[in-house]
C-alpha positions in Angstrom: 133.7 48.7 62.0 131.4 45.9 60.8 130.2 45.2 57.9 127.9 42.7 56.3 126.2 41.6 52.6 124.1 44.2 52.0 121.2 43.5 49.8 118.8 47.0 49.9 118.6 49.7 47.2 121.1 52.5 47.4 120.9 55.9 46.6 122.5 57.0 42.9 125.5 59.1 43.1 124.5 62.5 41.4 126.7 65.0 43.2 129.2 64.9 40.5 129.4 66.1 37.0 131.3 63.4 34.5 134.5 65.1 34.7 134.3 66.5 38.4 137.2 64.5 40.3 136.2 65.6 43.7 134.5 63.7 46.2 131.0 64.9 48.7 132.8 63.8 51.7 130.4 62.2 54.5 131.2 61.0 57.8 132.6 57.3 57.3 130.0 55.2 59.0 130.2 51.8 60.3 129.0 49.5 57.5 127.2 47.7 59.9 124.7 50.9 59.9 123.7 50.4 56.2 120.3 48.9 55.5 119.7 45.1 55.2 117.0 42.6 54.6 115.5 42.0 58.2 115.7 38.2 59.0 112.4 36.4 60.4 113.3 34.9 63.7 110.1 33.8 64.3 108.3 35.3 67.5 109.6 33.6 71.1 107.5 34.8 74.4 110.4 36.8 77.1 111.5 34.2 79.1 110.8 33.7 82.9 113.8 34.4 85.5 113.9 31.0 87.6 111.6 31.1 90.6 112.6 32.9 93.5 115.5 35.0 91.6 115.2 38.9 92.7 114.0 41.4 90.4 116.8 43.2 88.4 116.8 46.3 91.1 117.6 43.4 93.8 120.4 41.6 91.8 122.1 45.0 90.8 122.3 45.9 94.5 123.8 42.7 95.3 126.2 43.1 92.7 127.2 46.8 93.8 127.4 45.5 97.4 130.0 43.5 96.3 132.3 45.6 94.3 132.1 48.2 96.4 136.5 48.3 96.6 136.4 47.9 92.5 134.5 50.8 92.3 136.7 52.4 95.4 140.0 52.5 93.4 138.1 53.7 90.3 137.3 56.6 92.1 140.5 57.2 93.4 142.0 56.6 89.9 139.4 59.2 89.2 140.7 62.0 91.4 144.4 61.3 90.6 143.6 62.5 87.2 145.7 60.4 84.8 146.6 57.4 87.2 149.2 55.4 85.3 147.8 52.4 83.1 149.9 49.8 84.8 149.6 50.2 88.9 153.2 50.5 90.1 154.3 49.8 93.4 154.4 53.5 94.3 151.2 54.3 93.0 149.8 50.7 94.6 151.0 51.9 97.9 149.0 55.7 97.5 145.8 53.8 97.3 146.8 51.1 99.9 147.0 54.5 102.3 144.1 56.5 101.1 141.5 53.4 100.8 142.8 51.9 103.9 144.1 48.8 102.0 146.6 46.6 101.8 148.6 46.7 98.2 147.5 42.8 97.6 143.7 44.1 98.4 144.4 47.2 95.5 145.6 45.3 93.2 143.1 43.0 93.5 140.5 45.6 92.8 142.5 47.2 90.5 142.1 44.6 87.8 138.4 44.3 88.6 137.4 47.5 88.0 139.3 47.0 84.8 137.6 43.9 83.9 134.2 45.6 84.8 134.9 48.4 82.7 135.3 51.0 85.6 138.6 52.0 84.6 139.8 52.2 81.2 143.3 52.6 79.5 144.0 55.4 77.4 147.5 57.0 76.2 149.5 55.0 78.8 147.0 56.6 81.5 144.3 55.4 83.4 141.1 57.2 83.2 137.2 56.6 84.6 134.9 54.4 82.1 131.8 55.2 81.7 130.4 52.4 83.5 131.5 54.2 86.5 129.8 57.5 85.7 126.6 55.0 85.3 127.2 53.1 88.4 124.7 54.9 90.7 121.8 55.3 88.4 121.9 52.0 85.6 121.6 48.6 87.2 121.5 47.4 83.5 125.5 48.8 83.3 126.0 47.7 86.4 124.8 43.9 86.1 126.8 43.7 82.8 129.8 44.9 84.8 129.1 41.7 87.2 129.0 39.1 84.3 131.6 40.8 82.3 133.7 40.0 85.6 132.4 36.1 85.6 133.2 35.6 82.2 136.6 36.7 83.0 136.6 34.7 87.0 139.9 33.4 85.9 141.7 36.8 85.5 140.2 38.2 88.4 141.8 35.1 90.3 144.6 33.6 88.5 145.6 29.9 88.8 148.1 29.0 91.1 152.1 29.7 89.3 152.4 26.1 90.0 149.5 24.8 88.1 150.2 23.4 84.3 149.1 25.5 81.8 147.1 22.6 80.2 145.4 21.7 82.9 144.4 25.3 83.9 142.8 25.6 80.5 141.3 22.4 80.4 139.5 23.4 84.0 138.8 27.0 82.3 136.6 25.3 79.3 135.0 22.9 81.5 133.7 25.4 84.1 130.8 26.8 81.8 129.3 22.7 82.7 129.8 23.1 86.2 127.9 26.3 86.5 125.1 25.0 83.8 124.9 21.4 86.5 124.8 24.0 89.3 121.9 26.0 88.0 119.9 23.3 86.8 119.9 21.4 90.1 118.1 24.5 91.7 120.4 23.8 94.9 123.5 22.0 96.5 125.5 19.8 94.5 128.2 18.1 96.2 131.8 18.6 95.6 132.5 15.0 94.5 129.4 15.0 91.9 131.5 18.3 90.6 134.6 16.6 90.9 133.2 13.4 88.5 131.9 15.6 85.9 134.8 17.8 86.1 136.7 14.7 84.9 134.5 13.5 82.6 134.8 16.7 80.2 138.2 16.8 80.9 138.6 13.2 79.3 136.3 14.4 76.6 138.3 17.2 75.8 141.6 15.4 75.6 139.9 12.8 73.4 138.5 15.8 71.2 142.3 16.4 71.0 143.1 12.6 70.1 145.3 12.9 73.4 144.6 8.6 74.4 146.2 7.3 77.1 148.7 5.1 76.6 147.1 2.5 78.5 144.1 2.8 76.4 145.5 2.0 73.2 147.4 -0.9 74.4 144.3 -2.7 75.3 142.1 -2.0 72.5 144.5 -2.8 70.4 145.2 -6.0 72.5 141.0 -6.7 72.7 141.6 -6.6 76.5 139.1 -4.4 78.6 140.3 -1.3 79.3 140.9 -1.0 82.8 142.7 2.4 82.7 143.0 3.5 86.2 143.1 7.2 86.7 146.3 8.4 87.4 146.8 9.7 90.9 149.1 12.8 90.1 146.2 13.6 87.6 143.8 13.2 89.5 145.3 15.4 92.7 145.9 18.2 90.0 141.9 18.4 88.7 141.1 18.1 92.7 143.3 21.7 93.3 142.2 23.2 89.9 138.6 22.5 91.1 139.3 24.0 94.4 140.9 27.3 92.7 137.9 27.5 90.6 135.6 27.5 93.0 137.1 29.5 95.3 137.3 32.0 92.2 134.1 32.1 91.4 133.3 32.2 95.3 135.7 35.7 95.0 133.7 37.7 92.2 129.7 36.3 93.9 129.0 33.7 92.0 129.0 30.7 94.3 129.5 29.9 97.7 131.4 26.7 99.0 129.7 25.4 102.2 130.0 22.1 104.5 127.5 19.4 103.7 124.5 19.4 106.9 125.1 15.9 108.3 121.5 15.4 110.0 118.5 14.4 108.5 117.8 12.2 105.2 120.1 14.6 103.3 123.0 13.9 105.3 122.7 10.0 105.7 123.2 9.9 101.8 126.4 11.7 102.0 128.0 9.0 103.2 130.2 8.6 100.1 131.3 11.8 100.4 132.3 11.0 104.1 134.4 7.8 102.5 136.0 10.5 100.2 136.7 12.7 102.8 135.1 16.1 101.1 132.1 16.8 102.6 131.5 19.7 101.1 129.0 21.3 98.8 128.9 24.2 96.3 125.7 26.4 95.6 125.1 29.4 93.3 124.3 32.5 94.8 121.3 34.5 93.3 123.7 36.3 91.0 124.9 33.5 89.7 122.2 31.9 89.2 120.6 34.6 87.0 123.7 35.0 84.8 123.9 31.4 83.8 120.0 31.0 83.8 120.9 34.0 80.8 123.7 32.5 79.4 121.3 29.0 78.8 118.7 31.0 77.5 121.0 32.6 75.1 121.7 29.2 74.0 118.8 28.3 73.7 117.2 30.9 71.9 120.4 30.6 69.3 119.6 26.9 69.3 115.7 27.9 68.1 116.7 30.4 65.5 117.1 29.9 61.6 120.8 30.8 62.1 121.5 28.2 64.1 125.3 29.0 64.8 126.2 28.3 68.4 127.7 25.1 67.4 129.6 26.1 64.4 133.8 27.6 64.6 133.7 31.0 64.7 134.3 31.5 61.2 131.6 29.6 60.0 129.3 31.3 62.2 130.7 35.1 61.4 129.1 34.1 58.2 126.1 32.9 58.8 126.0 36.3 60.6 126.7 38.3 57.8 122.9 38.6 56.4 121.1 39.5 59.7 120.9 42.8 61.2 123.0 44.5 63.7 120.3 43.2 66.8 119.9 40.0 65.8 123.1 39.1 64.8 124.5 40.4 68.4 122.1 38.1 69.6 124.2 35.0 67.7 127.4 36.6 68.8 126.1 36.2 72.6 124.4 33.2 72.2 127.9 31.4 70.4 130.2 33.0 73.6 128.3 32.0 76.2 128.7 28.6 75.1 132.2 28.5 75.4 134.9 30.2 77.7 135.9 33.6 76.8 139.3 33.1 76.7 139.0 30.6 73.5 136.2 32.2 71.9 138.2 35.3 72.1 141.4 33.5 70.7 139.2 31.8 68.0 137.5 35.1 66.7 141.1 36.9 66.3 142.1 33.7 64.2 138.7 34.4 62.2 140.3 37.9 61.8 143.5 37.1 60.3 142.0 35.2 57.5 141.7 36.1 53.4 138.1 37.2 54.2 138.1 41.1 54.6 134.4 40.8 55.8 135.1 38.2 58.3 137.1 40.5 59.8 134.6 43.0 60.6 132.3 41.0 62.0 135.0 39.6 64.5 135.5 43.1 66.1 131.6 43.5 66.0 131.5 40.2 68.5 134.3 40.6 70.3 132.6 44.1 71.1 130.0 41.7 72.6 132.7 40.7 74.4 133.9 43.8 76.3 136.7 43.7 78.9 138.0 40.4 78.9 138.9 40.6 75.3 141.0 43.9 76.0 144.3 42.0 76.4 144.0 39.9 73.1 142.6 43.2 71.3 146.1 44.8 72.4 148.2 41.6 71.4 147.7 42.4 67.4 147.9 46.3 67.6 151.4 45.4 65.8 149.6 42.8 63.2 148.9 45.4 59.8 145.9 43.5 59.1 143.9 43.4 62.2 145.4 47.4 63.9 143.1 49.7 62.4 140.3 47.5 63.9 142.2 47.0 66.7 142.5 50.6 67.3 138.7 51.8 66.4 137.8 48.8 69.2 139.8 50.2 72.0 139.0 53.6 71.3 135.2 52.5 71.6 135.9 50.1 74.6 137.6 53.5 76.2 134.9 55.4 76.1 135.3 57.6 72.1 131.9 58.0 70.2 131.8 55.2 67.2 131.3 58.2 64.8 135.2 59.6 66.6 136.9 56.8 67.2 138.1 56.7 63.5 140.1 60.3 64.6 142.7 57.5 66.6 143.7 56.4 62.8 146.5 57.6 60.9 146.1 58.6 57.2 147.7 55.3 55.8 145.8 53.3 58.4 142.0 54.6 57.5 143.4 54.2 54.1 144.2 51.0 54.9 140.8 50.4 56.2 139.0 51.5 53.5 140.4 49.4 51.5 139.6 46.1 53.5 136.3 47.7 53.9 136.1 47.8 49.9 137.5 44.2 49.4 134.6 43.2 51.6 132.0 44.9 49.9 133.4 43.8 46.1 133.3 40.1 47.3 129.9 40.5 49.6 128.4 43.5 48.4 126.7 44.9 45.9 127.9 47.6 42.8 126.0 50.8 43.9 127.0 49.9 47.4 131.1 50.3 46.8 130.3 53.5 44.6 128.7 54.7 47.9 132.0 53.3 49.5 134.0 55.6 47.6 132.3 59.0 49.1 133.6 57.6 52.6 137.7 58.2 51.7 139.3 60.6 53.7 141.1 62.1 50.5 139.2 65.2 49.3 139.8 64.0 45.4 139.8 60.6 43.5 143.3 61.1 42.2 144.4 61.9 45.9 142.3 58.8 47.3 144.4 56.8 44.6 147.7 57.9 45.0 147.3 57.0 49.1 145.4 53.8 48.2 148.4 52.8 45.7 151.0 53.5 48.4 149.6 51.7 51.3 150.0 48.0 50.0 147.2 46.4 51.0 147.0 42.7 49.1 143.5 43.6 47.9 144.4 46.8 46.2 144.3 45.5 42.3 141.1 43.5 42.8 139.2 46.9 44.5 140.2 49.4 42.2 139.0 46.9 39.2 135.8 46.1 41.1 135.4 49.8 41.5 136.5 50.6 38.0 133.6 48.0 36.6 131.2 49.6 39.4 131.7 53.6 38.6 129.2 55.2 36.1 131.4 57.8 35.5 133.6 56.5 32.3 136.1 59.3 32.9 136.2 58.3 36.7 136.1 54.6 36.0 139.5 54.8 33.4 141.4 56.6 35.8 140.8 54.0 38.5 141.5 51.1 36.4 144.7 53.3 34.8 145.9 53.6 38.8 144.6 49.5 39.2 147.0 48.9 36.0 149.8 50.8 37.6 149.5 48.9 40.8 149.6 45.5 39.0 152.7 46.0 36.8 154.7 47.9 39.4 154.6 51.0 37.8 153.7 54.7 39.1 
């Protein structure tokens, strides 16, 4: 559920008489829904595909053609009816002998139809997503599948057990510059050109971290030049984290690796790659070239816009979200991750989540619903957290497949309580009065003095500051006393 500052007019409450306790339930929509002030973006022409890139029709072809097992154990999945959510070895070994597979090869589809969104987890079963269902017909659905599986390359193909988890991550975050040199050379680049800039933004990551060589210090503090030489072991580690990056973004379509030609003028100036004994060269395919020709645009069009939050921690630009409407502050959302690698934007918006800020909250869910699959794992990681499981629950209901106006049905009592109280802490801090009267008709009580007794025995940290707000908001006196009697009660203790 998302919600934002909400600045329009909002209807008077008149369904009540000014003793009438009861409340005109409504369907508890997503506060994202409610009507807002539409921002002025300014007016930017549809941007041109680069030359040569295959219409949509083309590229979603390409992209079936090469998911074709995914989408193989997703129909087997299908016809087991309730496969189980993690793929044992017995059940690994059914679909190794009715697709003709080997268990490695199952597996290996198995967690991309999961990152694509074929399959989806439900009740400790597996079930088909309806990405599946829209396989045949949407090349939309399906092309988001494909970059939903990019963004995630380094699930699909994890790094070797060997590798340091430092390093891996380091090679994770730099990969979005690799792909952006890629594309914007329009062709080959070399290996060693990849390998240079794959160190450069390592070093400027670790500096980011104030991580300075040893060697470094000691010679600026000395005046001397630095002369630093890179460390060998280093250096062979970014070599075969390069290698395994490639060769997973080779797996899911995005690249191919290819040997350098050796005859004509483009071959006599590879001669330092000869010396370095890598002659070879990566190039992105035409699927990969679209997605990160989109993921720049995104950038860019964030870059252009009055918001101007692709630079900005997530925090900081969840709030700069929180005036525009649902479209164009999706836009912001896709615009900030596809600067950065999933994997930290995802671990960055869940940190957003945890915060004091009820509000910044919802909006954290609303992007990492931009998200999709890859953020499935985290999303599950903080079911347990109090704070963040109502959301978390009401996002992997949705990410499964449940209507938005449904998913709230996966809730407990004390946990939409829960949630309407956060919602209401959002609302008295970014909101308006009339709005958190409106508020109140969403409760899932039937009667104010029911809504309070459940509101007073769920313990959310808010609860005294809500039922005040509330209190100050109501235009019913008799209404208004009893919630600040119930506020009083929660403050001192009492009953």
């Amino acid at each position: 559920m998302g919600f934002r500052a909400v600045n329009g007019e909002t209807a008077s409450v008149t369904s009540r008489t000014p003793r009438d306790s009861r409340l005109r339930l409504v369907r508890n929509r997503p506060m994202a829904t409610a009507r807002r002030p539409a921002v002025n973006r300014g007016s930017r022409p549809a941007p041109r595909p680069p030359e040569g890139t295959p219409p949509p029709a083309e590229l979603a072809r390409r992209a079936r053609a090469g998911l074709t097992g995914a989408v193989a154990i997703a129909h087997w999945a299908a016809a087991e009816h309730g496969a189980p959510g993690a793929l044992s070895d017995e059940a690994a070994a059914r679909a190794a002998a009715a697709l003709g597979l080997s268990p490695r090869e199952v597996r290996s589809d198995w967690d991309r139809a999961r990152l694509i969104g074929l399959i989806e987890h439900h009740a400790g079963t597996t079930r088909p997503g309806w990405r599946l269902q829209a396989w045949d017909r949407d090349d939309s659905a399906v092309l988001r599948g494909w970059v939903a599986l990019l963004d995630a390359w380094s699930l699909a193909c994890p790094a070797p057990e060997t590798a340091e988890p430092t390093a891996v991550a380091e090679v994770v975050e730099a990969v979005p510059q690799l792909l952006s040199l890629l594309q914007l050379s329009a062709g080959p680049v070399p290996i060693s050109v990849l390998l240079d800039m794959l160190r450069q933004r390592v070093a400027e990551l670790r500096t980011e971290r104030c991580e300075v060589p040893q060697e470094a210090a000691e010679a600026r503090e000395s005046g001397k030049a630095a002369e630093s030489p890179r460390d060998a072991g280093d250096d062979t580690t970014l070599e075969g984290l390069l290698d395994w990056a490639l060769e997973a973004l080779a797996s899911v379509g995005a690249l191919t690796v290819r040997e350098s030609p050796q005859d004509g003028p483009e071959g006599a100036g590879s001669a330092a790659d000869d010396a370095k004994g890598d002659r070879r060269e990566a190039v992105l395919t035409a699927l990969g070239n679209w997605a990160v020709w989109v993921k720049l645009e995104q950038i860019c069009v964030a870059a252009q816009s009055p918001a101007g939050n692709i630079e900005q921690p997530a925090a900081d630009m969840l709030r700069g979200c929180a005036g525009l409407t649902p479209g164009p502050a999706r836009a912001e959302y896709r615009a900030w991750l596809a600067a950065r690698p999933v994997g930290s934007a995802v671990t960055e918006l869940i940190e957003a989540a945890r915060g004091d800020d009820a509000l910044l909250r919802g909006l954290a869910f609303e992007a990492l619903r931009v998200v999709g699959a890859p953020a499935e794992p985290a999303v599950r990681a903080v079911v347990g957290e109090s704070c963040l499981r109502p959301y978390a629950l009401l996002w992997l209901a949705e990410h499964e497949g449940a209507d938005p106006d449904e998913a709230l049905d996966v809730l407990t009592r004390e946990e939409a309580t829960w949630l309407w109280v956060d919602t209401a802490a959002a609302i008295s801090d970014h909101g308006e009065s009339p709005l958190l009267v409106r508020h109140l008709e969403s409760a899932v009580q039937g009667t104010v003095p029911a809504l309070l007794e459940e509101v007073r025995a769920v313990g959310h940290p808010r609860t005294v500051q809500v039922l005040v707000a509330l209190a100050a908001a109501h235009p019913d006196p008799a209404l208004a006393k009893a919630v600040r009697r119930a506020a009083f009660q929660v403050h001192t203790g009492g009953v």
